[in-house]
Backbone as a chain_set.jsonl record, in Angstrom:
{"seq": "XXXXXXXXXXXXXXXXXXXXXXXXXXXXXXXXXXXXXXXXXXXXXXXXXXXXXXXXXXXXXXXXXXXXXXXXXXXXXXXXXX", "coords": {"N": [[-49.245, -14.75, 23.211], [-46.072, -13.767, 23.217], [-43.769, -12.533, 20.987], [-40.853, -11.889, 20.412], [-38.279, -9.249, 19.812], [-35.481, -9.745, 17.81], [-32.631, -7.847, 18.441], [-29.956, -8.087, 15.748], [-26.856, -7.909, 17.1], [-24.646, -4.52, 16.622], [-22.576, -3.957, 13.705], [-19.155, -3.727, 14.14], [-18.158, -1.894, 12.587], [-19.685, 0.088, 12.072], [-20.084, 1.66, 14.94], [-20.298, 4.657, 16.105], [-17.994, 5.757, 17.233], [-15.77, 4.407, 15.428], [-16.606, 5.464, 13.298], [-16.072, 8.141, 13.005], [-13.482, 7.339, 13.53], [-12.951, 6.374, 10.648], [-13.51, 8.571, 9.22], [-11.534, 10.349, 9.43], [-9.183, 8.917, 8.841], [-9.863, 8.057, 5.947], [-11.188, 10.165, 4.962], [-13.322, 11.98, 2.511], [-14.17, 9.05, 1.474], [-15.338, 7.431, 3.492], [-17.628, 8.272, 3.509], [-19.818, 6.274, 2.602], [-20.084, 4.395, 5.035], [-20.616, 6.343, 6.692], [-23.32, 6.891, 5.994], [-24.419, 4.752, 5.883], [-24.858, 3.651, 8.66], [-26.784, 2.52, 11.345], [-26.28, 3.914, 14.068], [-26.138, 6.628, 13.963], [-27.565, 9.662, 13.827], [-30.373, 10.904, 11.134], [-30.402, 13.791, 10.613], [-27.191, 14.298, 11.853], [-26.008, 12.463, 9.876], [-26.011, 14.317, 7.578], [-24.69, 16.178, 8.534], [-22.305, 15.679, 8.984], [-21.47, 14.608, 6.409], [-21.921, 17.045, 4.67], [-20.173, 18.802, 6.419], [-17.424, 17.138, 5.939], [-17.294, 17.176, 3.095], [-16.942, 20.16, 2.403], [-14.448, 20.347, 3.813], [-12.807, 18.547, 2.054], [-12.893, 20.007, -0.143], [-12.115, 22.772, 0.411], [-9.412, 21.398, 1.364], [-8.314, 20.076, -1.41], [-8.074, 22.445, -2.728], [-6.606, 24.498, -1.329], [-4.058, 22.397, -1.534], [-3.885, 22.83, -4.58], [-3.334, 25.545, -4.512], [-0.589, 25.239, -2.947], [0.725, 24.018, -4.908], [0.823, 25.723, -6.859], [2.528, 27.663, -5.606], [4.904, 26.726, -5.199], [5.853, 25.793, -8.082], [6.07, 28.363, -8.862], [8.006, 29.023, -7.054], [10.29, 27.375, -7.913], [10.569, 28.561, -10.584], [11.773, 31.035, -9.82], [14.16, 30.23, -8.754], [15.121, 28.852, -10.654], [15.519, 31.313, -12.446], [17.313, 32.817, -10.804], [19.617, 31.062, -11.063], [20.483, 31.426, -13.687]], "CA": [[-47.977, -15.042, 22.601], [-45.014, -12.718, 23.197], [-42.723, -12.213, 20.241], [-39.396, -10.821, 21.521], [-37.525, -9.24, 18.147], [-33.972, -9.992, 18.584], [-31.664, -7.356, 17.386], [-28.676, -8.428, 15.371], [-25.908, -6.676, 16.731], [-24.615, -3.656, 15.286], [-21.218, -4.44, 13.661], [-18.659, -2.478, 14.905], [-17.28, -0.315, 12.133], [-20.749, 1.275, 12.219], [-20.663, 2.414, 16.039], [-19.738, 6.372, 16.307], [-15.962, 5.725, 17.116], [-15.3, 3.616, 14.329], [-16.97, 5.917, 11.892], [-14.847, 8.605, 13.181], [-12.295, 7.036, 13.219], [-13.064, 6.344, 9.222], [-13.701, 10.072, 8.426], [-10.404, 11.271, 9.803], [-8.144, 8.532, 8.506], [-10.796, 7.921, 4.552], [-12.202, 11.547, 4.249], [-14.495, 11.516, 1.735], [-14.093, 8.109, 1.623], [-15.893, 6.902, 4.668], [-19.002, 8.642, 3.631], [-20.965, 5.342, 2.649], [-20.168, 4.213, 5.984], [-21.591, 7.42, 7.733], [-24.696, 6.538, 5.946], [-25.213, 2.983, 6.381], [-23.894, 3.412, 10.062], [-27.569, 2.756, 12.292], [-25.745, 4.553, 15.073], [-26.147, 7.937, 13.344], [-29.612, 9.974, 13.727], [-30.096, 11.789, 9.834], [-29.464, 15.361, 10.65], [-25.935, 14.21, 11.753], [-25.149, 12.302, 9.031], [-26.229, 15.519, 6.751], [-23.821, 17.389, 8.802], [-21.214, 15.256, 8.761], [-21.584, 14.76, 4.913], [-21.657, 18.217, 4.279], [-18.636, 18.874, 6.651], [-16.555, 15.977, 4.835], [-17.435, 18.031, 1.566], [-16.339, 21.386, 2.726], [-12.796, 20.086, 3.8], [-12.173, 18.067, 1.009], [-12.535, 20.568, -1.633], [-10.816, 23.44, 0.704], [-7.795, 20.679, 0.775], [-7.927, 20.236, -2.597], [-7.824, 23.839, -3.246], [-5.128, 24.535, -0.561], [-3.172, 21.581, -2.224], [-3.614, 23.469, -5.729], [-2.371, 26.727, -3.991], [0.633, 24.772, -2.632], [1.574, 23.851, -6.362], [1.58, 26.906, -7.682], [3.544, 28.709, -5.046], [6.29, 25.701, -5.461], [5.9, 26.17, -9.133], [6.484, 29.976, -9.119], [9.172, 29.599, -6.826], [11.16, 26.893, -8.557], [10.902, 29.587, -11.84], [12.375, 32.187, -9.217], [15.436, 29.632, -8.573], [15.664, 29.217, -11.895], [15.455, 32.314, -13.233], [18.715, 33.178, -10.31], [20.602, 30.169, -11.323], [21.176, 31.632, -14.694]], "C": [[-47.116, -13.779, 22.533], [-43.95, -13.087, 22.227], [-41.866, -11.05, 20.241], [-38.908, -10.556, 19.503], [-36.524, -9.186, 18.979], [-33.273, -8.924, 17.692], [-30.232, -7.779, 17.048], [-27.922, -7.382, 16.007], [-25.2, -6.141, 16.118], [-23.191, -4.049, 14.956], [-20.251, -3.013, 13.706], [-17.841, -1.552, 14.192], [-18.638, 0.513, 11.506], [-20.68, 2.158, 13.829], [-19.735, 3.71, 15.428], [-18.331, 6.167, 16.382], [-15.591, 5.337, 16.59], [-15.923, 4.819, 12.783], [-16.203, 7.209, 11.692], [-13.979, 8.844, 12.82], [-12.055, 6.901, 11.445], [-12.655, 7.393, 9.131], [-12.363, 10.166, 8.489], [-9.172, 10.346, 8.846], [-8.659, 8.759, 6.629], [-11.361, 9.407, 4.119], [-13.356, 10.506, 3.901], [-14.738, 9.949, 1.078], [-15.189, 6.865, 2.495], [-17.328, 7.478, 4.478], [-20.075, 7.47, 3.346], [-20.796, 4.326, 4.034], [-20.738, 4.753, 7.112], [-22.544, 7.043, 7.259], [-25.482, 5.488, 5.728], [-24.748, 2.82, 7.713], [-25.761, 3.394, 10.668], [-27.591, 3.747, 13.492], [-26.358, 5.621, 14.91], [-27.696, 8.393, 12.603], [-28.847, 10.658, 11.84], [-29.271, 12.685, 9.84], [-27.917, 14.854, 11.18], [-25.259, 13.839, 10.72], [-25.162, 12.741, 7.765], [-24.924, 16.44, 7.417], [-22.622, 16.93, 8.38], [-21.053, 14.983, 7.376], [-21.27, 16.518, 4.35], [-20.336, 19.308, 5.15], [-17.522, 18.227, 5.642], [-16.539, 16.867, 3.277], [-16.618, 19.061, 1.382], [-15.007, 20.87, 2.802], [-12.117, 19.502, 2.897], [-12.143, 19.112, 0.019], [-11.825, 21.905, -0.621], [-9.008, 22.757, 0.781], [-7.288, 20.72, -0.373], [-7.307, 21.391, -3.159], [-6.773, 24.534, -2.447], [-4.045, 23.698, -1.334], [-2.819, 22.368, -3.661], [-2.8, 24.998, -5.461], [-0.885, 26.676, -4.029], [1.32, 24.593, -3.855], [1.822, 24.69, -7.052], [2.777, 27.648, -7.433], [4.774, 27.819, -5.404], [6.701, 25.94, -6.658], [6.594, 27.631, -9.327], [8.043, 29.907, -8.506], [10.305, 28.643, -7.498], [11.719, 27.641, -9.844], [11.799, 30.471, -11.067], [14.151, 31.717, -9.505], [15.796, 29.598, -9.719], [16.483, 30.163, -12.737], [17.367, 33.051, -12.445], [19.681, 32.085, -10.595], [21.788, 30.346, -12.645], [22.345, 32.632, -14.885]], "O": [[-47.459, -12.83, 21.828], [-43.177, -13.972, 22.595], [-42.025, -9.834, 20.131], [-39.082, -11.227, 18.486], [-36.416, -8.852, 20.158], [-33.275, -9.003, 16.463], [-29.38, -7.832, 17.935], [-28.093, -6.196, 15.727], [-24.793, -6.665, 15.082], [-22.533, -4.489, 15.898], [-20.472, -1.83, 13.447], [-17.084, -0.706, 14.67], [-18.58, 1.384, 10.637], [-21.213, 3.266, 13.874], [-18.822, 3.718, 14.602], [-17.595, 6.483, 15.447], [-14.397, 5.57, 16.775], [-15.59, 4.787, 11.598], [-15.724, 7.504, 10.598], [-13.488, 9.77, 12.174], [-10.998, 7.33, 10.984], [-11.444, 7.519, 8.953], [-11.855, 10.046, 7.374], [-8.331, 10.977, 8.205], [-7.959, 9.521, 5.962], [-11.892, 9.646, 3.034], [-13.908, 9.466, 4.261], [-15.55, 9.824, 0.162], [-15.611, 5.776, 2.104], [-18.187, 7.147, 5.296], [-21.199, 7.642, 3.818], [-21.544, 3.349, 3.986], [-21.192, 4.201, 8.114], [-23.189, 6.566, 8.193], [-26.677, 5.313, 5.489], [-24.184, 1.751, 7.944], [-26.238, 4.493, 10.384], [-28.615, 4.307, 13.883], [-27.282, 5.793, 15.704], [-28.45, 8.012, 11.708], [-27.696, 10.812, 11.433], [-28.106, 12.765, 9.452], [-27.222, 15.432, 10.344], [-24.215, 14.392, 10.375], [-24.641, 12.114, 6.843], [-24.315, 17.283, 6.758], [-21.913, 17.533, 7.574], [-19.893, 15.339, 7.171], [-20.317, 16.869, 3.653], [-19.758, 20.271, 4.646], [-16.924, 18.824, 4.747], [-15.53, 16.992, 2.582], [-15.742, 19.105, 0.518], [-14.355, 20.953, 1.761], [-10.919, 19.755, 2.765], [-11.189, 19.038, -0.754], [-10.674, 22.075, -1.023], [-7.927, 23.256, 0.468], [-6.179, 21.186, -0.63], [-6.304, 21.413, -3.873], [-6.004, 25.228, -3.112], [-3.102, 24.347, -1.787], [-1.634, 22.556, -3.937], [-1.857, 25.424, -6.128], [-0.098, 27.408, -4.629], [2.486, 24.981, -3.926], [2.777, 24.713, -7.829], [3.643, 28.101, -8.181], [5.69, 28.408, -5.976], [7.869, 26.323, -6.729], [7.631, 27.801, -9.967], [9.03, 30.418, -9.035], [11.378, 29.23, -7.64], [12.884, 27.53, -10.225], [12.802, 30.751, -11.724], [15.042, 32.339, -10.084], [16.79, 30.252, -10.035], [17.517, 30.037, -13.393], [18.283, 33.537, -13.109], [20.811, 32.398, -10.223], [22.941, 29.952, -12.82], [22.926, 32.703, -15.968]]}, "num_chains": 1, "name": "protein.A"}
């Protein structure tokens, strides 16, 4: 008796170009998709997790940069308006 296993196929916002495509548009967002994705051996989706990490909190922290300097310089304008 030969029992064939049938695999369901995989649905397609797990393959690699769809998950991708997640990261870039979801960030850190898309990460429970990198790791319910079959597609994706471990060690990648350790890297890619711990990439996704790194850029989000340098954005963040670029973004907080950006508010200060805006901040400071709106005081500047200010400060010549008077």
């Amino acid at each position: 008796m030969s029992e064939e296993k049938k695999e369901k196929p995989m649905k397609w916002y797990y393959k690699p170009v769809w998950v991708i495509i997640a990261i870039l548009a979801l960030g850190p967002l898309a990460l429970p998709i990198v790791w319910l994705s079959p597609a994706l051996k471990k060690w990648l989706k350790i890297v890619l997790t711990v990439a996704i990490i790194i850029v989000t909190i340098w954005l963040a922290r670029a973004t907080v940069d950006i508010y200060h300097s805006i901040l400071k310089q709106m005081t500047e304008i200010e400060g010549i308006m008077r």
